[in-house]
LUMPA-461816 format. One record per residue (C-alpha): x, y, z; residue in one letter; residue number from 1. Coordinates in steps of 0.001 Angstrom, whole numbers. Layout:
BEGIN
+---------+---------+---------+------+-----+
:       u :       v :       w : code : pos :
+---------+---------+---------+------+-----+
:       X :       Y :       Z :    a : NUM :
...
+---------+---------+---------+------+-----+
***
This chain:
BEGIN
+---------+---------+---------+------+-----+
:       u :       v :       w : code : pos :
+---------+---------+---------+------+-----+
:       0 :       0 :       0 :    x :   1 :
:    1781 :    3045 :    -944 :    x :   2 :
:     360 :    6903 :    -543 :    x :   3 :
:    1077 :    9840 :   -2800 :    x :   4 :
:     408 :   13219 :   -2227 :    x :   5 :
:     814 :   16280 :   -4326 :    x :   6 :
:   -1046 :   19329 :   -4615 :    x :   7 :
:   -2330 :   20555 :   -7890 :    x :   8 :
:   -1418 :   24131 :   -8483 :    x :   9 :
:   -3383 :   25729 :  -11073 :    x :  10 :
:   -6880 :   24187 :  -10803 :    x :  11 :
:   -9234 :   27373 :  -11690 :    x :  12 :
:  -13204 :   27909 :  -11477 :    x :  13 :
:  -14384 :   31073 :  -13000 :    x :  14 :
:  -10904 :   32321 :  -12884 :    x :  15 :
:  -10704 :   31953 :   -9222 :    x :  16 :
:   -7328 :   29936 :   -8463 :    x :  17 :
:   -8150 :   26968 :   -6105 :    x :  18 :
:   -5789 :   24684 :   -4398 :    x :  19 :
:   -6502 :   20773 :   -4051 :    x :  20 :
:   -4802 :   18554 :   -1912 :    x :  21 :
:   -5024 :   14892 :   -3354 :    x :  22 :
:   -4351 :   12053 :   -1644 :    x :  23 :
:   -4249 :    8619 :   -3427 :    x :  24 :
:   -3723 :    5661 :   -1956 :    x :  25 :
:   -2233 :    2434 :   -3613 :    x :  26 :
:   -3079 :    -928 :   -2568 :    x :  27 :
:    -991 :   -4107 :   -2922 :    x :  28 :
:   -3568 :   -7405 :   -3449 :    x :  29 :
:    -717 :   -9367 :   -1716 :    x :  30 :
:   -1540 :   -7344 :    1819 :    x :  31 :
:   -4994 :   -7581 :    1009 :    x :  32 :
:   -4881 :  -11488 :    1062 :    x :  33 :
:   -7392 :  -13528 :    3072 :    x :  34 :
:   -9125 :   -9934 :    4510 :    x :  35 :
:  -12552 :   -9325 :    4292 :    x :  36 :
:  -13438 :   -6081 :    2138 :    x :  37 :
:  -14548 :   -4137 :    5117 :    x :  38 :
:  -11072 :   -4619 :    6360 :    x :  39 :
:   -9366 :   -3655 :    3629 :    x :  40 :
:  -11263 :    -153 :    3654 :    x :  41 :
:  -10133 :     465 :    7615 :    x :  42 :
:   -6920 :      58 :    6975 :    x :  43 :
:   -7170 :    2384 :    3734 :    x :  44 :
:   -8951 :    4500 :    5961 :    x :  45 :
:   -6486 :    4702 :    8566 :    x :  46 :
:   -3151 :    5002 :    6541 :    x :  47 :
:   -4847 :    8142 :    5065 :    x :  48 :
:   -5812 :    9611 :    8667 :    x :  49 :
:   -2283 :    9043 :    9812 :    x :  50 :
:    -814 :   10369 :    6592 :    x :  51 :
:   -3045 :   13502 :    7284 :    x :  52 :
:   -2052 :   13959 :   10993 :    x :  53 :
:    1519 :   13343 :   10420 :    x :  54 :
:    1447 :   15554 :    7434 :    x :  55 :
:    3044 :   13316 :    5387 :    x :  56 :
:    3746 :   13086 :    1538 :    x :  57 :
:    4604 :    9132 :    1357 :    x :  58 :
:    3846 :    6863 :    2987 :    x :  59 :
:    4518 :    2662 :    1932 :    x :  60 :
:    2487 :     499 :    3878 :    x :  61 :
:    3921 :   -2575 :    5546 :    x :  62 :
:    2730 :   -5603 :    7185 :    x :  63 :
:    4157 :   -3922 :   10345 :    x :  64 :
:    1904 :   -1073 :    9778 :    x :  65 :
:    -858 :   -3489 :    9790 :    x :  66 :
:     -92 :   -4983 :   12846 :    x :  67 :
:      15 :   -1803 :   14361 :    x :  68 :
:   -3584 :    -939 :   13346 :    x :  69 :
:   -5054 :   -4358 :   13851 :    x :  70 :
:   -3588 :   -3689 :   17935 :    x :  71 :
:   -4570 :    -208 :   18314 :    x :  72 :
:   -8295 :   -1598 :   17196 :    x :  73 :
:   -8321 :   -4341 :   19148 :    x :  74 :
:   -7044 :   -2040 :   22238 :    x :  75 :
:  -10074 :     322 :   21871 :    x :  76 :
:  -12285 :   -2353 :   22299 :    x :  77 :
:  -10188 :   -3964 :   25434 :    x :  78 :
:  -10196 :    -288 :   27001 :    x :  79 :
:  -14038 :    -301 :   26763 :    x :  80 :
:  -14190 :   -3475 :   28527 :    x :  81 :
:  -11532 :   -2563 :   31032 :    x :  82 :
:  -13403 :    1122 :   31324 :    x :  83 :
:  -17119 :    -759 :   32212 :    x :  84 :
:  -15314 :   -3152 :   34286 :    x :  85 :
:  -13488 :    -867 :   36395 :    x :  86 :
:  -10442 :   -3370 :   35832 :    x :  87 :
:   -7978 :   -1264 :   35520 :    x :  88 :
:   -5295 :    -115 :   38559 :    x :  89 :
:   -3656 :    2778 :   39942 :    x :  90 :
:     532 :    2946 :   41291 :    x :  91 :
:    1183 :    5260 :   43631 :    x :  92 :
:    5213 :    7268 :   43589 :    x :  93 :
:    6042 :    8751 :   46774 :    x :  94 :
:    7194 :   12279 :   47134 :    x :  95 :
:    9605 :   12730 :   49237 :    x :  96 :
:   10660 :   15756 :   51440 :    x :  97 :
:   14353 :   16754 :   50724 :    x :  98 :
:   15005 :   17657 :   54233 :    x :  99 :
:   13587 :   14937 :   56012 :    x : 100 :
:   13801 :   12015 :   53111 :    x : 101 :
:   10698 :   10892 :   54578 :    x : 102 :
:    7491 :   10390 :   51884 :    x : 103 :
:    5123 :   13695 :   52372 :    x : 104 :
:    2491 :   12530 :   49456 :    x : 105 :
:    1928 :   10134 :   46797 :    x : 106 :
:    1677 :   10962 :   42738 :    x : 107 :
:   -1449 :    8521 :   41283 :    x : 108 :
:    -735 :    6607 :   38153 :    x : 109 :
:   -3156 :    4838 :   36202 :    x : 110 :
:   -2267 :    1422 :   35127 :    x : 111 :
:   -3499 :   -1082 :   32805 :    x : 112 :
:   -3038 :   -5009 :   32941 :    x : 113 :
:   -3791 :   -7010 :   29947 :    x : 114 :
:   -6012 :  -10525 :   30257 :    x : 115 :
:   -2961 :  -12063 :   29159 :    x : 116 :
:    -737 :  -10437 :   32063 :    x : 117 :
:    1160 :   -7439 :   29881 :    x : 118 :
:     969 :   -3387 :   30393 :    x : 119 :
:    -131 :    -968 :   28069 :    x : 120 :
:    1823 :    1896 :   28480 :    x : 121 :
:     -85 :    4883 :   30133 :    x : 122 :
:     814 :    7127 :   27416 :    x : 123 :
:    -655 :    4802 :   24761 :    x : 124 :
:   -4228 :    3787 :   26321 :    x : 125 :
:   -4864 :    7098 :   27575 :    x : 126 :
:   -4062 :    8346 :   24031 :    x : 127 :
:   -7041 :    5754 :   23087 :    x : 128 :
:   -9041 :    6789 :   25440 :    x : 129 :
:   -9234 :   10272 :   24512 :    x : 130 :
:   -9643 :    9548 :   20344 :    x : 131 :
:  -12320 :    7662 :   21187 :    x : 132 :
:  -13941 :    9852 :   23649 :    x : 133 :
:  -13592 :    7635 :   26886 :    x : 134 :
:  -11129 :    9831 :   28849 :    x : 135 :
:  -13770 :   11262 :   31052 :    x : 136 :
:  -15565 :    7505 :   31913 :    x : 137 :
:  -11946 :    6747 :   32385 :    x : 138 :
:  -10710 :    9506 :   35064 :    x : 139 :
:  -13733 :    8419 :   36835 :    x : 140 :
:  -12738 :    5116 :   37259 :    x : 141 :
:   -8884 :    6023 :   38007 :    x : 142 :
:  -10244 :    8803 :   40629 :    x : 143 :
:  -12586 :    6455 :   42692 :    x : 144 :
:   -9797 :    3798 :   42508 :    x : 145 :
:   -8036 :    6583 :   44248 :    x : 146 :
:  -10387 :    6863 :   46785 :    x : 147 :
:  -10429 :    3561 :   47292 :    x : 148 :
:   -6583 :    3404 :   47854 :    x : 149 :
:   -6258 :    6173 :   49833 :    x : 150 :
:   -9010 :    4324 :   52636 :    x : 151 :
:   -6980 :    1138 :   52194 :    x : 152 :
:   -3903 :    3171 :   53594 :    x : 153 :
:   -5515 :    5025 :   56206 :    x : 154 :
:   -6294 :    1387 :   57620 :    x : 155 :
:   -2642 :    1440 :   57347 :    x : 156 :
:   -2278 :    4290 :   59782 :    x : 157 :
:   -1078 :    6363 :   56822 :    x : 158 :
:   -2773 :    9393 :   56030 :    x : 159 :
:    -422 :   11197 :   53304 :    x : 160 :
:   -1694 :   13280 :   51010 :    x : 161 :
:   -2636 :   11727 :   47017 :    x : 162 :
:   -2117 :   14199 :   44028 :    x : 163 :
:   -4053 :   12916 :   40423 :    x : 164 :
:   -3592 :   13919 :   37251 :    x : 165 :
:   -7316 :   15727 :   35950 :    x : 166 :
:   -7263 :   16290 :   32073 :    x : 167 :
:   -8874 :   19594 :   30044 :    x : 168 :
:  -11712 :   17353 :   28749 :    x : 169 :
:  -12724 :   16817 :   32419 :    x : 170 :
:  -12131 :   20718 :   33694 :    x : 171 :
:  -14111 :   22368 :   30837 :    x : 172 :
:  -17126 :   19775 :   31926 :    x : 173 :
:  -19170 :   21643 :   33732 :    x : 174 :
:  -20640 :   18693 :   35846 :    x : 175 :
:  -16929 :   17165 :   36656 :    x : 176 :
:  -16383 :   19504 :   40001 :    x : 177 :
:  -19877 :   17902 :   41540 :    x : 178 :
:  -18758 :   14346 :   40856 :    x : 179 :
:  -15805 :   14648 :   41958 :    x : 180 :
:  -17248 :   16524 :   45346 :    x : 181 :
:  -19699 :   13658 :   45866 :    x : 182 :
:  -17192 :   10970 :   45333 :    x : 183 :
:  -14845 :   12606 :   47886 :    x : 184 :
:  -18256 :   12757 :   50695 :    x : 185 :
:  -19022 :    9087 :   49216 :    x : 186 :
:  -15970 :    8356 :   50716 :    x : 187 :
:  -15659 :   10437 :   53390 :    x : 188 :
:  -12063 :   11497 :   52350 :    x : 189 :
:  -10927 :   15278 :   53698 :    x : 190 :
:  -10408 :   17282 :   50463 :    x : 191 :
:   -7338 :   17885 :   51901 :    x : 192 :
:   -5846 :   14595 :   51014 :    x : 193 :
:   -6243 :   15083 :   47764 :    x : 194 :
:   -4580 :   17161 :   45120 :    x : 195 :
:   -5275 :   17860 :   41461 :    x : 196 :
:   -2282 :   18153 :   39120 :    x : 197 :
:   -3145 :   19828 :   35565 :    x : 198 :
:       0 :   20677 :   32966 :    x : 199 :
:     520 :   23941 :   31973 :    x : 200 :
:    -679 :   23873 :   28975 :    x : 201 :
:   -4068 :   22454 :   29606 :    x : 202 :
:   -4061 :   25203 :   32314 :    x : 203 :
:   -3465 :   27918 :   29199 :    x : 204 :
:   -5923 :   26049 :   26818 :    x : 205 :
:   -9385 :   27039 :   27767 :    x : 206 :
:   -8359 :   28972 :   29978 :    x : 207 :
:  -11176 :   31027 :   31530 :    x : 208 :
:  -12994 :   27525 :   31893 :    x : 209 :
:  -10136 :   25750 :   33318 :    x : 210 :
:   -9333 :   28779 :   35785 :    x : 211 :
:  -13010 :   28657 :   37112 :    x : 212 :
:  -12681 :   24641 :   38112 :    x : 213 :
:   -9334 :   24783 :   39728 :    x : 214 :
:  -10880 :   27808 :   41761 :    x : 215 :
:  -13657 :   25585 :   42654 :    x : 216 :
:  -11398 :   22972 :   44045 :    x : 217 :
:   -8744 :   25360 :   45816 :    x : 218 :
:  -12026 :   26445 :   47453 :    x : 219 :
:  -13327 :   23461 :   48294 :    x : 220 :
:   -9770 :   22693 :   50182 :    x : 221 :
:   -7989 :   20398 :   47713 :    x : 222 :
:   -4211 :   21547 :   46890 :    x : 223 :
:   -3795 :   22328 :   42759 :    x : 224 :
:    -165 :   21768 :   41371 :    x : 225 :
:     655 :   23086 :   37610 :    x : 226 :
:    2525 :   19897 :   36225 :    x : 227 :
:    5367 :   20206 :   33601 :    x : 228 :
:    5916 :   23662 :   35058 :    x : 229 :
:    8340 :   25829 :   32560 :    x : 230 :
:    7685 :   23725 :   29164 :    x : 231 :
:    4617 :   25847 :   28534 :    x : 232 :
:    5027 :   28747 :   26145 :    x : 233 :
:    3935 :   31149 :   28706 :    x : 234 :
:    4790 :   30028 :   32371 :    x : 235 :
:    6208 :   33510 :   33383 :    x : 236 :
:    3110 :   35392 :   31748 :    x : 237 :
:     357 :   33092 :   33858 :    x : 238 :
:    2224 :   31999 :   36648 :    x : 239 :
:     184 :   34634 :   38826 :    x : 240 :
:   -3003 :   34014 :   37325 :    x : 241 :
:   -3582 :   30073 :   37401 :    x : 242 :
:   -5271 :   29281 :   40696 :    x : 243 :
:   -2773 :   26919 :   41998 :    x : 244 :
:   -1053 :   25871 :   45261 :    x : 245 :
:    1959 :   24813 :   43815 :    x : 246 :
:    4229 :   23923 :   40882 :    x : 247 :
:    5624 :   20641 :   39798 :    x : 248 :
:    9323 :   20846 :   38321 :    x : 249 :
:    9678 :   19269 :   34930 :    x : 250 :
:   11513 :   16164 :   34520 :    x : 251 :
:   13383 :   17547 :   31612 :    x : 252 :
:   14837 :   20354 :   34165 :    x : 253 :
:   16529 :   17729 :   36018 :    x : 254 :
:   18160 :   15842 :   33709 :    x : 255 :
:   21416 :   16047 :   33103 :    x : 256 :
:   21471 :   18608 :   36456 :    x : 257 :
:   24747 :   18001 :   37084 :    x : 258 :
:   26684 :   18221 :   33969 :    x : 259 :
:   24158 :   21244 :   32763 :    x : 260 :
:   24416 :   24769 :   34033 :    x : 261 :
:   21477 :   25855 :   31898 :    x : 262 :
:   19253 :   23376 :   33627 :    x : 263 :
:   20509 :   24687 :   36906 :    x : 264 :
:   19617 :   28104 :   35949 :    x : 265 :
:   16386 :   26889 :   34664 :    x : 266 :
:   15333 :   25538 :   38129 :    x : 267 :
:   16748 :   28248 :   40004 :    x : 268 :
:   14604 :   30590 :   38173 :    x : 269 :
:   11891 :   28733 :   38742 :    x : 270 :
:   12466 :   28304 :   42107 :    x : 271 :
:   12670 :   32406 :   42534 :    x : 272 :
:    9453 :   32967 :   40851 :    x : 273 :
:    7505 :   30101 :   43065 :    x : 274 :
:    9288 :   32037 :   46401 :    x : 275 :
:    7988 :   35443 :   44575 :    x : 276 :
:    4884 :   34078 :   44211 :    x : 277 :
:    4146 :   31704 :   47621 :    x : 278 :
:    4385 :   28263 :   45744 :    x : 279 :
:    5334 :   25160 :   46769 :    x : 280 :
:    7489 :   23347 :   44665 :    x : 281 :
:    8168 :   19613 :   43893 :    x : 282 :
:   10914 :   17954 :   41448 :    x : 283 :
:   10364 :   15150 :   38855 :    x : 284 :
:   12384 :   12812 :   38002 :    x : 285 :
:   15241 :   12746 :   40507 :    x : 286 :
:   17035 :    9719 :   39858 :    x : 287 :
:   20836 :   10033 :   41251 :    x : 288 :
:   21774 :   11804 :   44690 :    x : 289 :
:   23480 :   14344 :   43359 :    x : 290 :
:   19893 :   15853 :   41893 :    x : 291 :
:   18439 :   15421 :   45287 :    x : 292 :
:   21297 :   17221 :   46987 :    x : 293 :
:   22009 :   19931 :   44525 :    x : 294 :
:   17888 :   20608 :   44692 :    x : 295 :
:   17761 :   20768 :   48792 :    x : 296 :
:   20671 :   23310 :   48897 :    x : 297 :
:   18692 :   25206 :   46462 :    x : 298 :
:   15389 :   25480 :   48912 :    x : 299 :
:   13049 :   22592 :   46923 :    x : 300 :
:   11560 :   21340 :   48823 :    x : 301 :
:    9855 :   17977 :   47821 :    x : 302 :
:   10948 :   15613 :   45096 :    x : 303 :
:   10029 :   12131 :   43240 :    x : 304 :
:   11555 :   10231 :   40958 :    x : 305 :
:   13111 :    6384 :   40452 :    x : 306 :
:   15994 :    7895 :   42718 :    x : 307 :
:   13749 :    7403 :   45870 :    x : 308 :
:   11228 :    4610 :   44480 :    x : 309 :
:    9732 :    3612 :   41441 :    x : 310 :
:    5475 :    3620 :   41442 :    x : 311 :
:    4245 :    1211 :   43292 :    x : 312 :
:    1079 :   -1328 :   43343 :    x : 313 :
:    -272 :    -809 :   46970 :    x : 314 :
:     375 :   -3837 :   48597 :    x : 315 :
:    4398 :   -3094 :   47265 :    x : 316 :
:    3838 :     401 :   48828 :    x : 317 :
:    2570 :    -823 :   51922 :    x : 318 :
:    6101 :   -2939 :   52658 :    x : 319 :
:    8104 :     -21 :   50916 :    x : 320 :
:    6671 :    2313 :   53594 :    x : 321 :
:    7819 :     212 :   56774 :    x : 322 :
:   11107 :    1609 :   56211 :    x : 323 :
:    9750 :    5179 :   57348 :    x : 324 :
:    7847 :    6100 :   60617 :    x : 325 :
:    5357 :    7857 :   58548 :    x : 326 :
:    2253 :    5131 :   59556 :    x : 327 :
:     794 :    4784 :   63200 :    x : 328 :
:     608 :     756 :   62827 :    x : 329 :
:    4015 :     116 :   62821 :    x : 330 :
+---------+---------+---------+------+-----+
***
């Protein structure tokens, strides 16, 4: 299957110029073998969609890119399943304070676990889930796993805070701050244990809608953190204008920290403007002691990363965390 595309130049109607795109796509009978006609049209179908996203001007299709469709289809329909079954899991990655090395919170991860045993990366599914408009039924599910988490460790005798990722498609739904409000009394969890992380640039995109939600929240007495913090195109111009109660530190920041002085000037920056503006401030992505050093001299004060521990399921957490004195019931 090979795909063409060229533009004709001098296509006129009534002496008006107009500009075509054409796209034709060329398809070998030997990849067609043994496939029913309706599959042969999805897979025209999608070569053109991802020649059309990727902007492409040829593209040859292989077997590989085949297999790559078939899975992606088959993985909507799994997600569906997963989604209505409420199958699928969350990991939990400590932050830890820089003064203390003691864990102060958890980050929430959503996970999913195949029938057949294997994960689908987070970045992948949740891509899914928003093309096919399930990233809202999904949140849901991840946030009340949450809930259900954070209960399981207060039986635990640990009561540290748990921060979860909220996307746009959720904060510009106008019903998403009353869910989220009766799930929490559903529960009976203190707002307080929770806290919403949103990247920068959702917090830009949308953003009179976006701004009203995370007010909503702050009121309500959950923390907000601006995730990705200085990737945006516009961190120093809305940095005193998104309702938040802190800012995360890229991971891209603190890589490399010790062999890069711009990356050191990056995060000391950053670290001036959260002081200016009353911010706490967390590091990704710490994952050698010199990072966690060179960022406590520098007043951070919280950090995660593979460094201190890797996410973890919570029954891994729960022996992880007998290390500390951070739970009553040891």
């Amino acid at each position: 299957m090979q795909l063409v595309t060229f533009k004709i130049k001098k296509f006129e109607i009534e002496q008006v110029k107009q500009y075509i795109d054409v796209r034709i796509l060329e398809l070998k009978l030997s990849v067609a073998l043994n496939l029913p006609p309706e599959k042969v049209i999805s897979l025209a179908e999608s070569s053109l969609n991802s020649s059309q996203v990727n902007q492409a001007k040829y593209i040859q299709h292989t077997e590989e890119k085949t297999d790559q469709i078939t899975r992606r289809y088959e993985l909507m329909a799994e997600l569906r399943t997963a989604i209505g079954n409420k199958s699928l899991q969350v990991a939990l990655q400590p932050k830890i304070s820089l003064s203390t090395l003691k864990p102060v919170g958890f980050e929430a991860l959503a996970r999913w676990q195949r029938a057949d045993g294997s994960f689908v990366r987070p970045d992948e599914f949740i891509e899914l889930a928003e093309t096919v408009g399930l990233i809202n039924e999904l949140d849901h599910v991840i946030f009340e796993k949450i809930l259900e988490t954070i209960n399981q460790l207060k039986e635990q005798g640990c009561n540290l805070p748990v921060a979860f990722n909220a996307s746009s498609y959720d904060l510009v739904e106008p019903s998403y701050f009353e869910q989220i409000k009766t799930k929490i009394e559903e529960y009976n969890i203190l707002p307080s244990m929770l806290e919403l992380e949103v990247t920068e640039t959702q917090a830009i995109s949308n953003y009179n809608l976006i701004k009203e939600a995370l007010e909503r929240f702050i009121t309500l007495g959950m923390k907000v953190s601006i995730d990705d913090f200085g990737t945006g195109y516009s961190s120093l111009a809305h940095i005193n204008e998104i309702p938040s109660t802190s800012i995360k530190i890229d991971r891209y920041f603190v890589s490399d920290l010790e062999f890069n002085d711009n990356n050191q000037y990056m995060i000391k920056m950053i670290l001036s403007l959260a002081n200016q503006f009353n911010f706490s401030v967390i590091a990704e992505g710490v994952e050698n002691e010199f990072e966690a050093q060179w960022l406590h001299q520098q007043g951070c004060e919280t950090a995660q990363g593979y460094y201190f521990s890797k996410p973890l399921f919570l029954k891994d957490l729960i022996v992880w965390l007998k290390q500390f004195e951070v739970c009553k019931n040891e």
